[in-house]
N, C-alpha and C positions, 0 to 999 in steps of 0.2 A: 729267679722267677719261678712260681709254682706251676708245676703242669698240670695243664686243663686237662679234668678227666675226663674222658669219651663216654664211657654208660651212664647213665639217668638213673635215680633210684626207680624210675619205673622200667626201664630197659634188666635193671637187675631182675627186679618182680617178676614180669616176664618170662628171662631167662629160668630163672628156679624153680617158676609153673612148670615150664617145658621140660626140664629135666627131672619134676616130680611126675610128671605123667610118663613121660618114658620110661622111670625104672618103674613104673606101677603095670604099664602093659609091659615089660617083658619079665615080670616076675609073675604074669598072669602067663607067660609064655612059659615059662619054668616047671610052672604050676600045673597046666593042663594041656600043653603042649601048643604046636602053632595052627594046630587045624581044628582044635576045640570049639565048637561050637557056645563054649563063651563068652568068646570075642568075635567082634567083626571087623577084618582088615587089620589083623594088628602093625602090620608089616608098615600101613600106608600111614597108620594115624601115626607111628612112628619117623617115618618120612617128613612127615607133614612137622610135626614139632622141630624134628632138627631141622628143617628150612627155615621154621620160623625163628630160631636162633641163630642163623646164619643172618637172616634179614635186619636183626635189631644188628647184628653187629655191623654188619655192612652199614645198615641207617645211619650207627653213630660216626662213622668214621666217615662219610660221604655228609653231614652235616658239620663233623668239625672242620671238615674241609674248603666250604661249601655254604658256610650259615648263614645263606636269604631267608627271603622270606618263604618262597615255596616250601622248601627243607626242612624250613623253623613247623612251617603248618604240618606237614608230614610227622615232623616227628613230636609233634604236642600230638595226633589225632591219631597215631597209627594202632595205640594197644583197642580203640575204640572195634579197630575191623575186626579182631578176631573173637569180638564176646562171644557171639554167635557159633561160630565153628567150636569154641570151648565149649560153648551148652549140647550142643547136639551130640560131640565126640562121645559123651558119657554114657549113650544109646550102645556104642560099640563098646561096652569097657566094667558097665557096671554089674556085671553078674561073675566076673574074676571071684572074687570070694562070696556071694551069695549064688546060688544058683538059681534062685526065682526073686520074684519079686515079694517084696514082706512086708507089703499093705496091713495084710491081717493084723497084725502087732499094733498097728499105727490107729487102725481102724477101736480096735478094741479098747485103747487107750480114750479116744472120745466118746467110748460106747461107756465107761465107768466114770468120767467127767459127767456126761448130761444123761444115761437113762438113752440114748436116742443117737441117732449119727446126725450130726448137725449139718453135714458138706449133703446129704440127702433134704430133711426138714427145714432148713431154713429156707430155702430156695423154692421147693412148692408149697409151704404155709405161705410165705408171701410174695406170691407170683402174681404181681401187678405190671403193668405198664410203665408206671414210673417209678415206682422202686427197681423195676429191672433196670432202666435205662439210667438210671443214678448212680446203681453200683457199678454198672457194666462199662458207662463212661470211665468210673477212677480206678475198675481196674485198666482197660486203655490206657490210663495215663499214663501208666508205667514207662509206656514205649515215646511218649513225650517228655520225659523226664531230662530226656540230652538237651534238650532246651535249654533249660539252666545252664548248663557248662558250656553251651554254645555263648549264654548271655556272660556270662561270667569271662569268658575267653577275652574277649574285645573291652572288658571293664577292669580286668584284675589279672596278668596272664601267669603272677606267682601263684595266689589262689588257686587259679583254675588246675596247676599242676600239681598242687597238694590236693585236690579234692579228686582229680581222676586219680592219683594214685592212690588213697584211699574207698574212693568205688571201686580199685579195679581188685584190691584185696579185699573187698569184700566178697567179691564175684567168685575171685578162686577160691576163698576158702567155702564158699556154696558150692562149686564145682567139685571141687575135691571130697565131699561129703555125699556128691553128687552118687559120684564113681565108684564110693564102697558099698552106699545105702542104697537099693533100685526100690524107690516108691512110687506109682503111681499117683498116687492121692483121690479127689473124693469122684475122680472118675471113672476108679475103679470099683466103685459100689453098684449096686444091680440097677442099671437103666440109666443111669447118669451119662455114661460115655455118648450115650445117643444125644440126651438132652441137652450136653454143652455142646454140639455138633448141628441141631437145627436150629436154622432160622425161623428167629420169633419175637414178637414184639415190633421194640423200633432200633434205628438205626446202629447202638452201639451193641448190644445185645447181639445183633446181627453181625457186625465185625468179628466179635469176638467167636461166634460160631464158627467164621468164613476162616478163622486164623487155625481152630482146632479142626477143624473138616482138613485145611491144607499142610497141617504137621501130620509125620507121620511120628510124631518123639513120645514115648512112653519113658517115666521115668523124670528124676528130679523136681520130686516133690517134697521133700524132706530137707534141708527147710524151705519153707515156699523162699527163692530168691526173690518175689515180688512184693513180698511186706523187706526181704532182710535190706535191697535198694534202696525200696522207697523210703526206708526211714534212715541211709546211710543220706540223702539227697536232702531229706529234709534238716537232716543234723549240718550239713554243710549248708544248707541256705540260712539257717540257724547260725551259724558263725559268720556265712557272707553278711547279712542283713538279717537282723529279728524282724523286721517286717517282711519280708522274705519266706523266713519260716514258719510265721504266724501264718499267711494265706496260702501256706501249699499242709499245712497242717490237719484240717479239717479232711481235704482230700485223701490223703496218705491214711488218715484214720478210718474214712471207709472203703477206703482197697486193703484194709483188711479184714474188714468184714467182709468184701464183695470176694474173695479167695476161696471163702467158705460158702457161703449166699451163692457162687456162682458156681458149685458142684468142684472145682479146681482142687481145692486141700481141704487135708483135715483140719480141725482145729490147732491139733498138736501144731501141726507146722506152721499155722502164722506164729506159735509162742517163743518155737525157737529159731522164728525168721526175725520176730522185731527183740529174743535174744543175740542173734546173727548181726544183725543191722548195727546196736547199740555196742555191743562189746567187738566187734571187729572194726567197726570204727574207731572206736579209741584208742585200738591198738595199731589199728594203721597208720592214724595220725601220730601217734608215738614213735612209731618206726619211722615214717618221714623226716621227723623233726632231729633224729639221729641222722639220716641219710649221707650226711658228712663222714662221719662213722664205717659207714658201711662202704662209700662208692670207693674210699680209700685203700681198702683191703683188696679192689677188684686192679 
């Protein structure tokens, strides 16, 4: 009889995030010693990753022991909790090899595309009421995008494990790009920062201010992760159902405008966020579809 493997191809993914950040902060440790002032905490976010691979391991072996339903839900949803703590970590992490932020570069790139900064001029040429509140809802979306995988969970539960695993490598390789490149994006242009910060207009517009007012995260704008998602989500709704990703299509297409429209990125970064989205999708799904392959070696 063959033994059931324990790790998940996303329990692997996981793990090898975890162990790519930990030798990245301690060769930041190496590098510039432990009390460097260009890291923050390295000691703890280090801590923090090897918990979190003690967790997956624990998970799987307390689910192959164990496999209800509660367990089963746990361990479909768990790499969900840590997107968050992954985005923020790169706040402590990402000036290891730069030592400032290198906007400039990014900025001047869209200064030789258009004559003009476009994350400044799109946004006050057309500061209306409802062009603000149009964009500002689809970028919002973003954060309703688990929707899908929520619908998808209770309709399709092989699907839904191939499509987090391939969101969730999308995410890291954003993340990881996160942590070498430190961009602000178009908020770091003169008066912007304030602009995406008040409240103005209507309702979504205003969310979004209330979200930037309550980060304090500088950093991880290179590639915008908000177009590289939203177009990993809509390639999967595109395989779930074409009807699917015909109507979340239109949306996705202006939360890429509203990245730039709403002062957030430069232009460069939606090009190589729906580069990000398209080609680390496919790769992800590639590497899923081997996962036989891989979980064997573990």
């Amino acid at each position: 009889m063959k033994k059931r493997n324990l790790l998940q191809a996303i329990d692997i993914l996981v793990i090898i995030y975890c162990l790519l950040n930990i030798i990245y902060i301690l060769a930041g440790i190496l590098m510039h010693g432990l009390a460097s002032d260009r890291m923050h905490d390295p000691l703890r976010h280090i801590s923090i990753f090897s918990f979190i691979i003690v967790f997956v391991l624990v998970l799987s072996r307390i689910y192959n022991k164990f496999p209800n339903r509660f367990w089963r839900i746990v361990r479909d949803w768990y790499v969900m909790i840590f997107f968050l703590y992954f985005f923020e970590v790169n706040v402590a992490v990402n000036r290891i090899i730069f030592p400032n932020f290198i906007d400039e570069f990014f900025a001047r790139i869209d200064l030789a595309i258009f004559g003009y900064q476009p994350a400044i001029q799109w946004g006050l040429t057309y500061d209306s009421w409802l062009i603000s509140e149009i964009l500002h809802f689809c970028y919002f979306s973003y954060y309703l995008m688990g929707l899908f995988f929520l619908f998808v969970y209770f309709k399709d539960r092989l699907k839904f494990k191939r499509y987090v695993f391939t969101l969730t490598f999308v995410f890291y390789v954003c993340y990881m790009t996160f942590n070498i490149l430190p961009v602000i994006g178009g908020r770091n242009l003169p008066g912007m920062m304030e602009l995406t910060e008040t409240a103005r207009h209507g309702l979504f517009t205003q969310i979004m201010a209330f979200i930037y007012r309550s980060s304090p995260h500088l950093g991880g704008a290179f590639p915008s992760s908000h177009v590289a998602v939203a177009v990993t989500v809509n390639l999967c709704a595109f395989d779930y159902k074409k009807l699917t990703g015909w109507l979340i299509l239109p949306i996705v297409l202006l939360l890429i405008v509203s990245t730039v429209y709403g002062h957030y990125h430069y232009f460069i970064d939606t090009v190589f966020g729906l580069l990000y989205g398209i080609g680390f999708y496919l790769l992800g799904k590639k590497l899923y579809q081997n996962r036989e392959t891989v979980v064997s070696y573990v």
